[in-house]
N, C-alpha and C positions, 0 to 999 in steps of 0.2 A: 508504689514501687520505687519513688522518689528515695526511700531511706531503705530499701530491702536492696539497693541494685546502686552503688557510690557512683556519684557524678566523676569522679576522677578517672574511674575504671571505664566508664561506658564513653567518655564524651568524643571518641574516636573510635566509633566499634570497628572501623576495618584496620586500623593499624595496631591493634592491641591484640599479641599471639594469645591461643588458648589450647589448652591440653583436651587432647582427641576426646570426644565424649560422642557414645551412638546415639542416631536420631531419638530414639527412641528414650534416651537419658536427655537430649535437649526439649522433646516434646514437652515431657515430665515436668521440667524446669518450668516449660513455657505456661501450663498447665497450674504450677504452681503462684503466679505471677499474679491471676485472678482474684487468690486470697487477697493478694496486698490491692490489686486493684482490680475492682469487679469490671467484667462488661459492662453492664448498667451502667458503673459508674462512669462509663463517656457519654451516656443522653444526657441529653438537654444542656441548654445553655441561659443562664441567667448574667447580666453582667452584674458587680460588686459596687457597692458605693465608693470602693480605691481604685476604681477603672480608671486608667491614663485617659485622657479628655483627647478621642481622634484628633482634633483638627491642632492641639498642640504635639502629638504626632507627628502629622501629615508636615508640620512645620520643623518637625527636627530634622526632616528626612529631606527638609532642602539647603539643608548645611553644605555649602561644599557645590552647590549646583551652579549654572550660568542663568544669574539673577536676569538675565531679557527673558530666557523660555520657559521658566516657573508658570509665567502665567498662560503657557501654550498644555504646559502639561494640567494644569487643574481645567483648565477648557476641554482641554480630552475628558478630564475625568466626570467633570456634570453632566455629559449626553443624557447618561444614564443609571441605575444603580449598578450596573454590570460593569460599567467601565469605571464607576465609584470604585467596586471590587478590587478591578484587574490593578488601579494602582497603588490599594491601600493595604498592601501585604502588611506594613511594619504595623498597623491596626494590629490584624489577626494574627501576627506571629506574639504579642504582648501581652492578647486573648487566651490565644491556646497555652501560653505557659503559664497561665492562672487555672490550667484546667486538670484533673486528674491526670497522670503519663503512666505511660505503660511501664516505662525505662527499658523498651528495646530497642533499641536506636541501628539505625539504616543510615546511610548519602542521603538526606534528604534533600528534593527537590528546592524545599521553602518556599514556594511560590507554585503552587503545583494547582492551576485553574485550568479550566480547559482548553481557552486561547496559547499553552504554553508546552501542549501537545501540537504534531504534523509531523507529515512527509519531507524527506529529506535522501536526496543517492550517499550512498558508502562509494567511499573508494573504490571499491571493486563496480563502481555502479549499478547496484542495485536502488529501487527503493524502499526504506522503509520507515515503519511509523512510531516514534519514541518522544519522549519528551525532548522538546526545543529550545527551552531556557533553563538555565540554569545559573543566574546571575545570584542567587540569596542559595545558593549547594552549601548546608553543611549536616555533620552528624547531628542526629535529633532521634525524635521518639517516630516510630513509622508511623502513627494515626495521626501527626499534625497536617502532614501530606494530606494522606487519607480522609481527612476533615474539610482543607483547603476545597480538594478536588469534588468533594458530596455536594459542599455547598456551593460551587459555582454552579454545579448543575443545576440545584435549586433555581437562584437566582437565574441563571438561562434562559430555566421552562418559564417563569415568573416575565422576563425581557420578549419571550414569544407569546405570553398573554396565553399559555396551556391552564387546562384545570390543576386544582390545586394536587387533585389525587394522580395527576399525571406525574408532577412533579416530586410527588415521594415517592411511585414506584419508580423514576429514572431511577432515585437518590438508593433506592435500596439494591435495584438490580448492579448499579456501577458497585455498593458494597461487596454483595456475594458473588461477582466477577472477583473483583482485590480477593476477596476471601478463596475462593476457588480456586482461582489461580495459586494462590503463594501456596494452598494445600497440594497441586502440581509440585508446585519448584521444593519443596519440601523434601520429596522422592523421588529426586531426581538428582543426578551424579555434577557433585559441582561443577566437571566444565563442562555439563550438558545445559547448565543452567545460564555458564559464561557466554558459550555461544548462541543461546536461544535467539531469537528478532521475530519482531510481526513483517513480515516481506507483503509490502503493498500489491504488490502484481500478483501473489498468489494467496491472497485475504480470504480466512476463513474462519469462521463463527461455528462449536457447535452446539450452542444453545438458542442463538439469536434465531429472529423471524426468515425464513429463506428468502422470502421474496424483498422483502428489507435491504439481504445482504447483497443480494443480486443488484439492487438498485447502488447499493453504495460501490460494489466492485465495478460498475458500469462508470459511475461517477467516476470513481478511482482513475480506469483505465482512462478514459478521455483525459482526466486531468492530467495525468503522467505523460499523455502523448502531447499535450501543450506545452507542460516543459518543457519537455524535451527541444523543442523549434525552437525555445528562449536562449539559444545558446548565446554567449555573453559577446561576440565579436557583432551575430547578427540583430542583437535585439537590447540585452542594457549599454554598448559601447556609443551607440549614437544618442537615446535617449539619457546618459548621464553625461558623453562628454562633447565639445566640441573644439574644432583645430583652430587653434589662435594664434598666429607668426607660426606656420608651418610644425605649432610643438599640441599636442594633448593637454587638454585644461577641464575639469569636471564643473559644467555646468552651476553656475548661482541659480539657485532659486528659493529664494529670502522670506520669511525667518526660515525655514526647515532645511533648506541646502547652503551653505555660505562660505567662502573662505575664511579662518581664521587670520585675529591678527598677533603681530609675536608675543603680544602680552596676552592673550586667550593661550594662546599654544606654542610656549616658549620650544625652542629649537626648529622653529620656520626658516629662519636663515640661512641651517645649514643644511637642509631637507630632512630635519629628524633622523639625520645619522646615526646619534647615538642610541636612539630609542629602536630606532631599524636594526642595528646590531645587535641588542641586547633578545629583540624580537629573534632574529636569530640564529641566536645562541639556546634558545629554547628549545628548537624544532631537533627531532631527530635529521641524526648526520645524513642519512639518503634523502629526505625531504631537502634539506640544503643545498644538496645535488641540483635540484630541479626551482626551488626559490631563488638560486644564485642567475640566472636564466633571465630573471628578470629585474629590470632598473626603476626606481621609484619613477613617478612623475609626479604626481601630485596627489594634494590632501583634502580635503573637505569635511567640515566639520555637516552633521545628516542628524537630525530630531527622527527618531523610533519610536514606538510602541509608545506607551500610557506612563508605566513606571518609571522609564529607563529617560524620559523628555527632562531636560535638562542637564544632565551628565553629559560628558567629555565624549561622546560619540560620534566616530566618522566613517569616511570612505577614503580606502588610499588604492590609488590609481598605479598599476605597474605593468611595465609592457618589455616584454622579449623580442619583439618586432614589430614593424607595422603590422596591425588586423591580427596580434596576438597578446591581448589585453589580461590582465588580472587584477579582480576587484576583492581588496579583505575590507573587511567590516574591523573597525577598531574601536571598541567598548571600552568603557572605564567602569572598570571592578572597584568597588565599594564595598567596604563591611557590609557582610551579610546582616539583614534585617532579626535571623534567629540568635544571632551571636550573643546580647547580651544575655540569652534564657537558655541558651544551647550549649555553650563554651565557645572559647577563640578559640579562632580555627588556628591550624600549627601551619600553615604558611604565613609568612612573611609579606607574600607578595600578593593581592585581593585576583590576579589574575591567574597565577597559580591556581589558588584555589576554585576558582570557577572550573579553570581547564581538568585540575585533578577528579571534580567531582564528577564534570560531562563524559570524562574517560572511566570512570568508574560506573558512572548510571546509564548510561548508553550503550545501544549493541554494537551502534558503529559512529568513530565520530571524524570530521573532516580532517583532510589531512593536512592542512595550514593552521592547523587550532595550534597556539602560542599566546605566550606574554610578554609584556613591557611596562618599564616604567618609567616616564615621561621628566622632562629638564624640569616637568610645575612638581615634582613627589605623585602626582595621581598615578595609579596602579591603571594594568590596561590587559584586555585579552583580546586576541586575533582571530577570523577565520575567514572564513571567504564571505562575503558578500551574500551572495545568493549560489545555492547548488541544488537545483530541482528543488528547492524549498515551498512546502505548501501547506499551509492553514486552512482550516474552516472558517465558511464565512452563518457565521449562527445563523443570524436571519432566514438563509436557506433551510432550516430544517422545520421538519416538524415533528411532534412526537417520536413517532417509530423513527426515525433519523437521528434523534438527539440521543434517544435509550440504546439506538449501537454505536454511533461513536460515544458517549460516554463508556461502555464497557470497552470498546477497543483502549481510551486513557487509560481504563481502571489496571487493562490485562498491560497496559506497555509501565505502569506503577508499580505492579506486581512485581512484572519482570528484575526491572532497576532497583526495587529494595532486595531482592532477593539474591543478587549479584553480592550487595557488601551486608546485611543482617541476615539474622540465623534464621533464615523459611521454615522452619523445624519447630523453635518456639514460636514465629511469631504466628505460624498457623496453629501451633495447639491453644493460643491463649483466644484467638477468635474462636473457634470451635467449628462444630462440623453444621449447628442448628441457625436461627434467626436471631438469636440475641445480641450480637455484635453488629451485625445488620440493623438492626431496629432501634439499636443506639446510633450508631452514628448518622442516620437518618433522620433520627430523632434532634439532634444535636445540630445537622445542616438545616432542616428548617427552621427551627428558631432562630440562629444564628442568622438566616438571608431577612428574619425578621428585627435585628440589630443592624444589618448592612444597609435596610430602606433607612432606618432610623438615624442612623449615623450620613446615611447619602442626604438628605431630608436639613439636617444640619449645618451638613456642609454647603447646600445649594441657599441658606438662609444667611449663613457669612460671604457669601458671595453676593447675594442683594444689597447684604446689609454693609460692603464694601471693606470687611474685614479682610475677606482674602480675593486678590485681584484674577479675574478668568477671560483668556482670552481664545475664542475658537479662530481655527485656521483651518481653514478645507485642502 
């Protein structure tokens, strides 16, 4: 499809107008798509003798990082092959574009694992359940997602020591969910499709096992009521900060929590005035209403997640009053990992485009989401801290646990490509049978069998002192 479908036409499928055509004319299309690239032709996965060598990879992708926590982030990543996985996206984004494409391109996630799914309240306070990262969002082909998300379930059931047959029927059921679903969104009226959401409090499956779902809406519920008590005055405000000469200061706790110094994070001096303005300048005007309320205190540089360890990532500290705190999480946006095999992206600014794609692929997204760009050039995107934010923790699952939250990713995947690509073709070219299912199944397990392989590699430059790993509890 690569030559039947111009990279220049697709490399932005939601900003590129098109003339009215009935589902039934895009089906056709989508239908048509097959010829140029069969189903089949996404099973399996062999790598090339021109395969980019990971770990020279994994080394380009720390261009640009803070050379002390490099070696925090490859310690994260040797636990396991799972957490090999979760931080070697720019591996499998270099993979998949060696691989057949459909060329219907979606917002894709780019990093779309299962750790990068959870719960999260909307503004309106609800909760619900959608993708949570979106740091590597750009336009792409919807099966790279699609692919990403097979194969971490692989690997999962594989980290939970499941049968091997456990682990391709997860990998197939989370398929014919994606597939199911987008044949939903497909016939359904676009802004039925805009405002769709999975709403955690009122979780419902109707294909999954009943007593399954009852155990996870059970889970659901307690967890959302723990939240809830987590409110940020009674529960993160003493655990991150403590009163130093009568003022708010966000706790050290070194390597992972630390103050910056002006040459880590130029504009300390002046409390990051200008990066604060420019912040926002981004937000909508009635948001400014209510962020104007509050006055900086302070910053803190805070080590996150697998991928993201080493990047310019913090906590900034803002308060309205005594005992009326607000914590945003401030990330640095980096070229996406899919960019060089996808297109640049048409923003300018890496925090723009994170935030365009979360508003785009999300049903709901928090209301301090913004961007900045820093006195160093590094790009940077805002949101709050924490807001009822909730993750899986794998370990706890077992089979039947992992095969419904997998379908719950697969159905919140659906959802978000089906927002910006065309539901229309992209479900007539899966089809209504098993063949699109049995390839991309096909194609995640091999693939978690290159993940051991490459994890395996990486854990032997690390003995062999090639690359430096440091674990931190």
């Amino acid at each position: 499809m690569d030559k039947a479908v111009s990279h220049k036409a697709t490399r932005n499928a939601h900003t590129a107008p098109v003339s009215y055509r009935t589902p039934d004319e895009r089906a056709a299309q989508g239908r048509l798509v097959r010829e140029a690239v069969p189903r089949s032709s996404q099973a399996g996965w062999k790598a090339s003798e021109r395969r980019q060598d990971p770990m020279e990879l994994l080394d380009m992708s720390n261009v640009g990082r803070l050379p002390s926590l490099i070696p925090i982030r490859f310690g994260r990543m040797s636990t396991s092959p799972f957490a090999f996985y979760r931080g070697a996206a720019i591996v499998m984004a270099a993979d998949l574009a060696a691989t057949p494409t459909s060329g219907l391109r979606v917002q894709a996630c780019g990093d779309a694992h299962l750790m990068n799914f959870g719960g999260f309240a909307t503004p309106e306070r609800n909760v619900i359940f959608d993708i949570n990262d979106l740091d590597e969002t750009l336009p792409a082909p919807f099966e790279w997602d699609l692919k990403r998300l097979a194969t971490s379930v692989v690997i999962a059931a594989q980290h939970l020591e499941l049968p091997y047959s456990d682990a391709t029927r997860v990998a197939t059921e989370l398929v014919r969910e994606y597939r199911e679903r987008m044949h939903d969104y497909a016939s359904m009226r676009a802004l039925d499709v805009w405002y769709d959401k999975i709403d955690l409090q009122k979780y419902q499956d109707r294909s999954g096992d009943p007593a399954v779902i009852e155990a996870v809406r059970k889970r659901i519920g307690e967890r959302i009521e723990v939240e809830r008590r987590k409110t940020m005055p009674d529960h993160f405000y003493p655990k991150l900060v403590s009163e130093e000469g009568g003022r708010p200061r966000i706790k050290d706790e070194p390597p992972l929590i630390f103050h910056p110094t002006e040459e880590i994070a130029p504009g300390l001096q002046s409390g990051y005035a200008e990066a604060i303005h420019s912040y926002r300048e981004s937000l909508a005007e009635h948001v400014r209403v209510l962020f104007d309320r509050f006055e900086f205190v302070d910053l803190a540089l805070k080590v996150v997640g697998v991928g993201s360890v080493g990047t310019m990532c913090a906590v900034g500290l803002f308060m309205a009053s005594d005992n009326d705190p607000l914590f945003l999480q401030v990330k640095e946006a980096r070229t996406s990992v899919l960019e060089p095999y996808a297109g640049k992206s048409l923003h300018v600014n890496h925090g723009e485009r994170v935030i365009a794609g979360q508003r785009i692929m999300q049903a709901a997204s928090d209301v301090f989401l913004g961007w900045s760009r820093g006195s160093n050039g590094r790009d940077f995107y805002i949101r709050q801290l924490r807001d009822m934010k909730m993750s899986v923790v794998i370990e706890s699952l077992d089979t039947g646990l992992l095969r419904q939250y997998a379908r719950m990713c697969a159905h919140a995947l659906a959802r978000a490509h089906a927002r910006s690509g065309d539901a229309a073709m992209i479900a007539a070219y899966m089809g209504s049978g098993q063949t699109f299912d049995d390839a991309i199944t096909e194609f995640a397990t091999e693939y978690s069998s290159q993940n051991r392989r490459d994890y395996r590699a990486f854990i032997q430059a690390i003995r062999e002192g090639r690359i430096q790993a440091t674990t931190v509890e």
